[in-house]
Structure formats: C-alpha cells, structure tokens
C-alpha positions as semicolon CSV with decimal commas, in nm:
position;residue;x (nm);y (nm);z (nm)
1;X;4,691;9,147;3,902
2;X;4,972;9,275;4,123
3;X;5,158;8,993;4,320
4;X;5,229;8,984;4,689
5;X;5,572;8,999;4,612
6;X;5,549;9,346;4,440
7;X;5,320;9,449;4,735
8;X;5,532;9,366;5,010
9;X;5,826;9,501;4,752
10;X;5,685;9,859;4,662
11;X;5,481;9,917;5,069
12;X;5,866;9,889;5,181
13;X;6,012;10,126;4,930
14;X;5,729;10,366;5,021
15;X;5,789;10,335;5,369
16;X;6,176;10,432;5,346
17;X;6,091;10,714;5,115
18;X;5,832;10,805;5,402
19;X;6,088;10,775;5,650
20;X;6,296;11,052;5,416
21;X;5,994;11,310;5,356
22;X;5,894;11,371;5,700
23;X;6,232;11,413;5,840
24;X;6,420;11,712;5,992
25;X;6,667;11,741;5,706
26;X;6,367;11,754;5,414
27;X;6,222;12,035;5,629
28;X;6,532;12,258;5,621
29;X;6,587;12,189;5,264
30;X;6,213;12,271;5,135
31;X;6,229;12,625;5,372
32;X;6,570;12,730;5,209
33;X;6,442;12,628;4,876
34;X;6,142;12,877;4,928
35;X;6,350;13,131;5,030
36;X;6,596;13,066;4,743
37;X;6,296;13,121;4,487
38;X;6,148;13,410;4,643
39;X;6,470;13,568;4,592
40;X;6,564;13,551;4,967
41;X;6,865;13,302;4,973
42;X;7,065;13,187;5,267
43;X;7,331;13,041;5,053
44;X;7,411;12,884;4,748
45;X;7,176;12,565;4,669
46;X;7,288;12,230;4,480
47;X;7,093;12,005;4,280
48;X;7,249;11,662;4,135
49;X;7,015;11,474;3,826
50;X;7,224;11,210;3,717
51;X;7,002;11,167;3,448
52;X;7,205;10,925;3,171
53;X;7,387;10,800;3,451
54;X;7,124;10,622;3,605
55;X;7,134;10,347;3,467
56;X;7,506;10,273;3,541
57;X;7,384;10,343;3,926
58;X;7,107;10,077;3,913
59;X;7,427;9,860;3,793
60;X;7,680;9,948;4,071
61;X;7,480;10,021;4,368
62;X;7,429;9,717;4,559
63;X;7,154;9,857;4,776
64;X;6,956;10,033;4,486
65;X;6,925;9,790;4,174
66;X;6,683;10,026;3,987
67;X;6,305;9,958;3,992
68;X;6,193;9,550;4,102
69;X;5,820;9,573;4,055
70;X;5,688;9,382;3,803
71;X;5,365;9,570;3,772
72;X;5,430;9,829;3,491
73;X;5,265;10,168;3,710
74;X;5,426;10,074;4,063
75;X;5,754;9,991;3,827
76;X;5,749;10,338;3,745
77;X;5,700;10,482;4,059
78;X;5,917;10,285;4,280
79;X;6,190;10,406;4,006
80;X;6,153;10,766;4,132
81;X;6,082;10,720;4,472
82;X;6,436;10,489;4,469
83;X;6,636;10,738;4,293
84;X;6,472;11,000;4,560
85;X;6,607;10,803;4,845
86;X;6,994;10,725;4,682
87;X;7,019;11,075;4,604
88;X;6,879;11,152;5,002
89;X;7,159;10,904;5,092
90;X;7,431;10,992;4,895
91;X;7,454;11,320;4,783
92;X;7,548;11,601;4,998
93;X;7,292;11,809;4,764
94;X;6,950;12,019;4,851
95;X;6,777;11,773;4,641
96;X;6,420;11,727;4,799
97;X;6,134;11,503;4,806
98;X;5,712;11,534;4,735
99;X;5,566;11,492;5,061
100;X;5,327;11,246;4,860
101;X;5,338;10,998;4,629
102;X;5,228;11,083;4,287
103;X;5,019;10,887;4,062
104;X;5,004;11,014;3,705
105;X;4,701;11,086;3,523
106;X;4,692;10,934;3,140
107;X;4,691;11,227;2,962
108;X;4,796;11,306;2,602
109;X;4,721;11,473;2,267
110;X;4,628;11,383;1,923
111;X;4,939;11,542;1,810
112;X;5,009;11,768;1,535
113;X;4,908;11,625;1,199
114;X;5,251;11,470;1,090
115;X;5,500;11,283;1,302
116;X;5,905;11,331;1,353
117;X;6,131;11,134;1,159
118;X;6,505;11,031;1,225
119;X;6,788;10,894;1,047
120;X;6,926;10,718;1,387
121;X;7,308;10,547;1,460
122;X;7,386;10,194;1,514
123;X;7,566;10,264;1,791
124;X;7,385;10,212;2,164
125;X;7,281;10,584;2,271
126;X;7,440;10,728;1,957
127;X;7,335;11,030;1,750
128;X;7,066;11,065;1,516
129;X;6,948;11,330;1,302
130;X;6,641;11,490;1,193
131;X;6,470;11,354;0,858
132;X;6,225;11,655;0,722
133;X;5,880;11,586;0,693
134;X;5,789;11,938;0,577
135;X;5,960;12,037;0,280
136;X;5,758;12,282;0,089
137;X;5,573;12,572;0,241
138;X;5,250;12,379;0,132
139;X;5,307;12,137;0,398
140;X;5,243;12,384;0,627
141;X;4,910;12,257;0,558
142;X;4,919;11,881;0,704
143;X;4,952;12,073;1,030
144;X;4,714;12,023;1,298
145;X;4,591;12,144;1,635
146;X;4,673;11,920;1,883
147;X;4,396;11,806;2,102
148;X;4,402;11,662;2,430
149;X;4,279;11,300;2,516
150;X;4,234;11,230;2,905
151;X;4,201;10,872;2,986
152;X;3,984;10,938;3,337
153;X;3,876;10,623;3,385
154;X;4,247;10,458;3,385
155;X;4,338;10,751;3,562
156;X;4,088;10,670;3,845
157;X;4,194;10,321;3,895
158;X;4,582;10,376;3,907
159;X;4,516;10,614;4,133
160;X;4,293;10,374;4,357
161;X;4,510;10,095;4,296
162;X;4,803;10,277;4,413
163;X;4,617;10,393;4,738
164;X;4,475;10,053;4,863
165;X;4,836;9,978;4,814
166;X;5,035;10,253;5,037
167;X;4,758;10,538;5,138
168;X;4,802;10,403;5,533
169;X;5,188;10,519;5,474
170;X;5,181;10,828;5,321
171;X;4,932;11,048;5,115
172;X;4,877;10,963;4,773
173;X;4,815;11,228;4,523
174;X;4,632;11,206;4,142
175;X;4,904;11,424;3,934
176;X;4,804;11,596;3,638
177;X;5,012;11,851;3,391
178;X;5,224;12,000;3,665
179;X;5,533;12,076;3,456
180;X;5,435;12,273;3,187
181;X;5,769;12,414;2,886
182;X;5,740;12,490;2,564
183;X;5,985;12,408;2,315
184;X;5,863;12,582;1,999
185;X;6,195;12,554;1,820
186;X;6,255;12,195;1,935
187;X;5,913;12,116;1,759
188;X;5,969;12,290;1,465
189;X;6,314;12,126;1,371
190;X;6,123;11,804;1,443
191;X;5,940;11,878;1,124
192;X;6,169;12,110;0,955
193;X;6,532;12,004;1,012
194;X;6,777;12,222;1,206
195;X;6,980;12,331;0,905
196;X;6,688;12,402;0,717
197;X;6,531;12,621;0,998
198;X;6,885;12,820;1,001
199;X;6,866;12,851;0,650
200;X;6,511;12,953;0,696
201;X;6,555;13,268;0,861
202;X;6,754;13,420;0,629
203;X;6,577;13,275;0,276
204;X;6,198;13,202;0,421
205;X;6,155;13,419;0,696
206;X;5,764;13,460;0,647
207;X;5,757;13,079;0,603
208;X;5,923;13,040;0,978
209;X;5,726;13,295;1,130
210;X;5,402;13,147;1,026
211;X;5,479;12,809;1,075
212;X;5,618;12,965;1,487
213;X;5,296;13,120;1,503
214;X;5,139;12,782;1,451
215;X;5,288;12,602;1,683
216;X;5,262;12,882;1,983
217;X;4,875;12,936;1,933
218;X;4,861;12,537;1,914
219;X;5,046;12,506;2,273
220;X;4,794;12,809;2,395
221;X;4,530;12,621;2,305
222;X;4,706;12,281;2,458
223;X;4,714;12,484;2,811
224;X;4,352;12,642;2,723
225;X;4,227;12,247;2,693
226;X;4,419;12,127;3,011
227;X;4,283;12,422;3,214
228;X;3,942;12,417;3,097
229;X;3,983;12,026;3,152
230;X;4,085;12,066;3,510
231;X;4,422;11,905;3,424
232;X;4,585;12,134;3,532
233;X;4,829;12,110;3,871
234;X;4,970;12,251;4,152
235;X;5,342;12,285;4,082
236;X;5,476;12,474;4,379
237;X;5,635;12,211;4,542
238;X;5,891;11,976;4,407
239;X;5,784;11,948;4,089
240;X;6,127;11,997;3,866
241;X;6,090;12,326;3,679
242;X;6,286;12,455;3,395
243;X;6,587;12,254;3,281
244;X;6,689;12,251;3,681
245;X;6,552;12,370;4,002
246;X;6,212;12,313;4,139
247;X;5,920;12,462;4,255
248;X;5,909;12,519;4,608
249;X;5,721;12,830;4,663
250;X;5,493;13,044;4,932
251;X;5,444;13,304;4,594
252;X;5,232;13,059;4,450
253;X;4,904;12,988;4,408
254;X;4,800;13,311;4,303
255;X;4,459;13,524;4,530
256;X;4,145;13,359;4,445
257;X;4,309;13,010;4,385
258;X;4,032;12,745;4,349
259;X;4,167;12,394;4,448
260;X;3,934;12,287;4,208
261;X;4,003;12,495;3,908
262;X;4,391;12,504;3,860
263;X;4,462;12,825;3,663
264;X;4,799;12,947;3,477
265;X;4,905;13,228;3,665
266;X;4,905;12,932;4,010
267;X;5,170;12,747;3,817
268;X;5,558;12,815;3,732
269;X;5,609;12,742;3,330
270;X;5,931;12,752;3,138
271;X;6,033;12,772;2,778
272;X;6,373;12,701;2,598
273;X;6,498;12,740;2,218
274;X;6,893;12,566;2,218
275;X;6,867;12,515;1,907
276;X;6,887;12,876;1,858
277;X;7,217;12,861;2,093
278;X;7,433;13,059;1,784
279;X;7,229;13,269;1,673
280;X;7,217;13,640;1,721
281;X;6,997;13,785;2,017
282;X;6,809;14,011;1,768
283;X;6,721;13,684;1,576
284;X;6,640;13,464;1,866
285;X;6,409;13,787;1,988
286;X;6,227;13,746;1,611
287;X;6,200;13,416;1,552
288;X;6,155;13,260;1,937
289;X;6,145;13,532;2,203
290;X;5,837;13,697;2,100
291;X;5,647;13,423;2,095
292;X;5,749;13,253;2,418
293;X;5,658;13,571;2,573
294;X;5,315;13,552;2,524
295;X;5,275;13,171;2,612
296;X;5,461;13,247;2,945
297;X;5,334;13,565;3,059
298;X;4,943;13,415;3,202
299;X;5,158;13,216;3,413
300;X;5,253;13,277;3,766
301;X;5,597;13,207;3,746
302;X;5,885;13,143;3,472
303;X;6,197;13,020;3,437
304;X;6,425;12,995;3,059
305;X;6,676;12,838;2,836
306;X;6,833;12,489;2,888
307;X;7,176;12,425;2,764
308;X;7,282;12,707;2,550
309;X;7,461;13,000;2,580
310;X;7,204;13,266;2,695
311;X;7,476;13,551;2,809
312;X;7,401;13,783;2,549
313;X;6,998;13,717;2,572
314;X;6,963;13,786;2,916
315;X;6,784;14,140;2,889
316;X;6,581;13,983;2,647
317;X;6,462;13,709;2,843
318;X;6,444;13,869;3,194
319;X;6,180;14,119;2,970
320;X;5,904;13,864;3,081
321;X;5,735;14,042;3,412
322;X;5,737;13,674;3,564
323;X;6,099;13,595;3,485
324;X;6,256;13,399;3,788
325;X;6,485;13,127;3,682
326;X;6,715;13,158;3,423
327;X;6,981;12,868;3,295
328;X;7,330;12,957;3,286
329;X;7,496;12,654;3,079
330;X;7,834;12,519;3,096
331;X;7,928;12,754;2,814
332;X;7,811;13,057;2,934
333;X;8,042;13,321;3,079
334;X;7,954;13,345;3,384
335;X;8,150;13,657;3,494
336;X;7,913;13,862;3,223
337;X;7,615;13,672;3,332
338;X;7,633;13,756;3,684
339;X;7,590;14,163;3,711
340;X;7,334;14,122;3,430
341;X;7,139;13,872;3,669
342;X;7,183;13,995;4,020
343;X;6,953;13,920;4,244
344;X;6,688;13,980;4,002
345;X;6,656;13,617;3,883
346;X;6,806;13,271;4,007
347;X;7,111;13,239;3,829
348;X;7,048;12,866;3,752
349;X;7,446;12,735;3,696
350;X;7,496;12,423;3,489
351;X;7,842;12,314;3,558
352;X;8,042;12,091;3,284
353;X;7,951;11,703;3,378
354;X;8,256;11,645;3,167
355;X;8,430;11,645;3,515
356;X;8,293;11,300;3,594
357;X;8,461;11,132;3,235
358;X;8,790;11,055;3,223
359;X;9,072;11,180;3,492
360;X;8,866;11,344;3,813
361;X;9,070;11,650;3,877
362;X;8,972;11,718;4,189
363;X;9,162;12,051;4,210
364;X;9,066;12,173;3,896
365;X;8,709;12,118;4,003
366;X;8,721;12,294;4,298
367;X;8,872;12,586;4,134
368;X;8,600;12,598;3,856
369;X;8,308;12,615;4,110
370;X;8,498;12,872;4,363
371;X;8,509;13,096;3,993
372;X;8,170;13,049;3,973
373;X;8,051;13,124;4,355
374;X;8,298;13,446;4,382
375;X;8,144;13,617;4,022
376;X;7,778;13,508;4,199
377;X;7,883;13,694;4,563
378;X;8,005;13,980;4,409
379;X;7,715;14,053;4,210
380;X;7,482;13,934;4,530
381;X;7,329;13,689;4,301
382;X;7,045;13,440;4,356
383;X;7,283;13,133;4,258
384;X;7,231;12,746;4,211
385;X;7,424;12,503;4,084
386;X;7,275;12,182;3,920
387;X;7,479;11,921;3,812
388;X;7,286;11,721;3,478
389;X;7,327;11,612;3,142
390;X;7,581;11,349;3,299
391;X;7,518;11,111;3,004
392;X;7,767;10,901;3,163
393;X;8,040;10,833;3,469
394;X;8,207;10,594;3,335
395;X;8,079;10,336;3,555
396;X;8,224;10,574;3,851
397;X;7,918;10,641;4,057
398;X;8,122;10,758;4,340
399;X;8,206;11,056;4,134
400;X;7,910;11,220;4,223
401;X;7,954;11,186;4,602
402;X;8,265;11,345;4,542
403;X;8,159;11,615;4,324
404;X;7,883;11,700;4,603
405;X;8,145;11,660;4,879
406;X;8,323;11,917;4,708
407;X;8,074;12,170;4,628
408;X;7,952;12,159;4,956
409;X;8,316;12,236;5,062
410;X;8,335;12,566;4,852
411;X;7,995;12,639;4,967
412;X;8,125;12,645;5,318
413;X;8,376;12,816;5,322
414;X;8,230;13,100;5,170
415;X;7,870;13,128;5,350
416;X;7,981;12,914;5,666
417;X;7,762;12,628;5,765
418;X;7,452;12,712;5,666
C-alpha cells in the first residue's frame, strides 16, 4: 500500500524534475553532449557525481533532505530524480536529465558458483580486504555460469504502479540492462585475492588465463541471455556510461534497429581492470586486454578504464574499432595522454576530489584545470572533465558549487561563452 502522503510527496518531486527535463537549458546540454560524443565538440563538457558525498548533502541541504518516500521503489526513485534536480540547481555542470522516469526491471543472475568474502574494518566506511575463496587450481571447478533470473511479473507491476502514480506528468519508461561493463579483473580478485592474482601472473600464468577465460565467456553468455531475453536497453541517452560521461548519441541505434529486439552493437558498453593499474602494458594486454576486446567489440560503442593510470595503455586500448571514451584518472599524465588521444577518443579527465578535503585552494585549483584544458587544446582533443570519487567534503557541500564555478571560469575564458 502506498500512502497519500508518499503520493502527493513523490507526484511533486516528479513534477519539479518535469519542470527541469523539458526546459531550454536541458535542450542545449543534451545537443552539445551529442556533439561531444560524436567527436564534434563545441567546448569542454563538465560532469559533477558527488557520489560518497551524498549523503553529507541530504544532511546540509535544507531544501533536498535525501529521499522521503516511505514506499521502498518510489524511495528509490525519488532519490535520483532529487539528486537530478540539486545538481540542475546547483552546479554550473552539463549534467543532464532522462526525459522519462525510469522504472527498473528485477533482473539478476544465479551468480557464479562461490560467493566473495571480506575481512572488513570496524571503522564506518573503512577498508576491507579480500578473503580467497579459491585457493587451489581445483577450485577452478566450483565455478559456475551465471544465469539470468527476470522477475517479469514484479517488473510489470512496479512499472504500473509507478505510472498510475505520475504517467499524466511525464512518460514513464520500463528500464532494463542499459549500462552494461565488465570488470573481469574486479571479479577475479573477488575470488582470488589481489596479491595472489599479482603473484599469479608470474608463478600460475595458465591458471589465470583459464580462470580469465572463464569469466569472459561467462559475461558473453550473461549479454547472450539478456539479449535473447529482450533485456536488453536503449542506452543512448543519459544513461551514465563508463566510469563518467553518458550516452547521449544520434550514432546509436545501429541500421536495422528493432525497438523490440535490443541488440549489442545499439548499445555503448565499457570495461575496466584498476586493479591492473601497476602493471606493465604488455601484461595488462595478456592477462585483461585481450579478453575485453572480444566482449566489447559486438557492441556499438565503448568506452575504458576507471581510476588507474592508463597513459602507457592507450594504443592498446584505443585498438578496439569502437573505442570512444577513454578515462584519464587523477594520476595520469595528462600532457602524454593528450597527443596520444586527440580527437580520436573523448579524453574522459578525472580531476583529484582531494581538492574538496581539507584547505580549498582556490588558486591552486584553477591552475590544475587550466594545465589540463591547455595540454587538451593543443592536441585538439575531445575533452571532459568529471569530478567523482568525492568520498567526502567534509561536510562542505558548497565546495562543489565552487569547484563548478570555477571550472566553468577556465572554460570561458578559453572557448568564450559557449
């Protein structure tokens, strides 16, 4: 049962974020973001994810409060759609907005035969690390293919529920596996440990690569199931792709889309190995590369890494024939990165969000993005900037207003208004 409080609650949190979609400034933003992904830009773009910091917003903003719903599903989504509308109002960012509201499909998998462990922290958000479950190559064996479990019938009625609620104020849309990343070396140190993995490539090669080989034809299959399924969705719109970015795009679908019949190659996809951020480019080629390749190439569109070093990988990565986005993390030289990038790919800039802890130089910050914008110009490249990982601010939320303010600033004064 949903209450008439959490009715009248959620219908007027749709109808601001309405207010927000169909304006003039969403308009401009979605047509320079499809020109930024085709390769085409006008200018520099900026995306802010607070991420970690969230949660000291829904403390400090008076007008935001996080999610109010009591209903678990329209809980959920008035959480995005709020954070959609602070960022709208306080970030001098490119961020965007679906033209819809989406209502998730239950969708899931039986896994992959044996589950993660941790040895976690006592401390609130502290560190943890991995506990192996596979110790001797015979484990290999208690691996599984995953299969996927679609609950349609839950499915239906959140989706119907959700409509009768808000579908007079704005299109409501059934969302199925729209971001699609694979994260074979993330899933493998699940299992393995990341020390033993290291040690791995040097003392059990053959062991890695089969157990890599696994877990690639296992997420081939995943995306196999989900297509054959009709799980499959549209993500050409604002869908967030990669580690940062989105997918605004006239590129995609692909000729011969069927609405009904999502395929690969209608879809961005993205892959990412950081755990694999120190090791050589030959061995991230043999033991990661290769593989990714293959699961990325059916697709339409691809974008890679997350938030390790990748300047020394580049040629490697940009090998894929659908390469578009690539991340360039905080510790990443961008000066290197820049003439190997071009205007070839989106050079997808991570700047430190250590510049939101402790003092806020404001000086130093503007120097470090004007760095970062004059290596991009010279080399004409495709460049964004995304601020994440912000685990915290301290409490400061107006830090990110003024980080925006100020990258907006640099912006201007190198490309003018626009």
């Amino acid at each position: 049962m949903i209450s008439d409080a959490d009715k009248k609650l959620f219908r007027d949190v749709v109808a601001r974020y309405a207010e927000i979609v169909r304006s003039d400034v969403m308009r401009e933003r979605i047509r320079l973001w499809k020109k930024h992904n085709g390769l085409r830009p006008e200018r520099p773009m900026i995306l802010v994810f607070p991420e970690g910091s969230w949660g000291e917003i829904f403390q400090k903003a008076p007008e935001f409060q996080g999610p109010r719903c009591q209903h678990e599903l329209l809980a959920s989504i008035e959480k995005q759609l709020r954070m959609s509308i602070y960022s709208y109002e306080h970030f001098q960012t490119d961020n965007c907005a679906d033209l819809f509201v989406l209502v998730p499909k239950t969708i899931s998998n039986t896994g992959w035969g044996v589950k993660p462990r941790h040895i976690t922290s006592d401390a609130e958000r502290g560190a943890w690390k991995h506990d192996p479950v596979i110790i001797e190559f015979s484990d290999l064996k208690k691996l599984r293919m995953p299969e996927v479990v679609y609950d349609e019938k839950k499915s239906r009625e959140d989706f119907e529920l959700v409509r009768e609620l808000v579908g007079d104020l704005i299109e409501v849309r059934s969302s199925g596996m729209a971001h699609v990343s694979f994260h074979l070396m993330a899933q493998w140190t699940a299992f393995r440990g990341l020390e033993e993995m290291m040690m791995d490539m040097v003392e059990n090669p053959e062991w890695l690569h089969e157990a890599i080989g696994f877990l690639a034809e296992g997420n081939r299959q995943l995306v196999g199931q989900y297509e054959k399924m009709g799980l499959l969705a549209l993500n050409n719109d604002n869908t967030y792709h990669s580690s940062g970015g989105n997918g605004w795009t006239d590129e995609l679908p692909a000729p011969g889309f069927d609405p009904d019949h999502v395929r690969p190659i209608d879809m961005w996809v993205s892959a990412e190995a950081q755990e694999l951020t120190m090791v050589s480019p030959a061995m991230h080629e043999e033991f990661s590369l290769q593989y990714e390749r293959k699961l990325i190439e059916p697709f339409g569109l691809s974008g890679y890494g997350c938030c390790d070093d990748l300047t020394l990988k580049i040629a490697d990565i940009m090998r894929a024939p659908n390469m578009r986005r690539i991340s360039i993390s905080p510790y990443a030289d961008v000066e290197r990165c820049a003439p190997q990038l071009g205007g070839r790919c989106i050079f997808s800039w991570k700047p430190r969000p250590t510049d939101l802890v402790g003092e806020f130089r404001r000086e130093s910050i503007r120097k470090y993005i004007r760095h970062t914008l004059e290596a991009a110009a010279e080399h004409r490249c495709v460049l964004e900037m995304i601020l994440k990982d912000t685990h915290t601010c301290e409490g400061r939320i107006e830090r990110f207003d003024e980080w925006c303010k100020i990258a907006r600033e640099e912006i201007s004064a190198m490309y003018g208004g626009r």
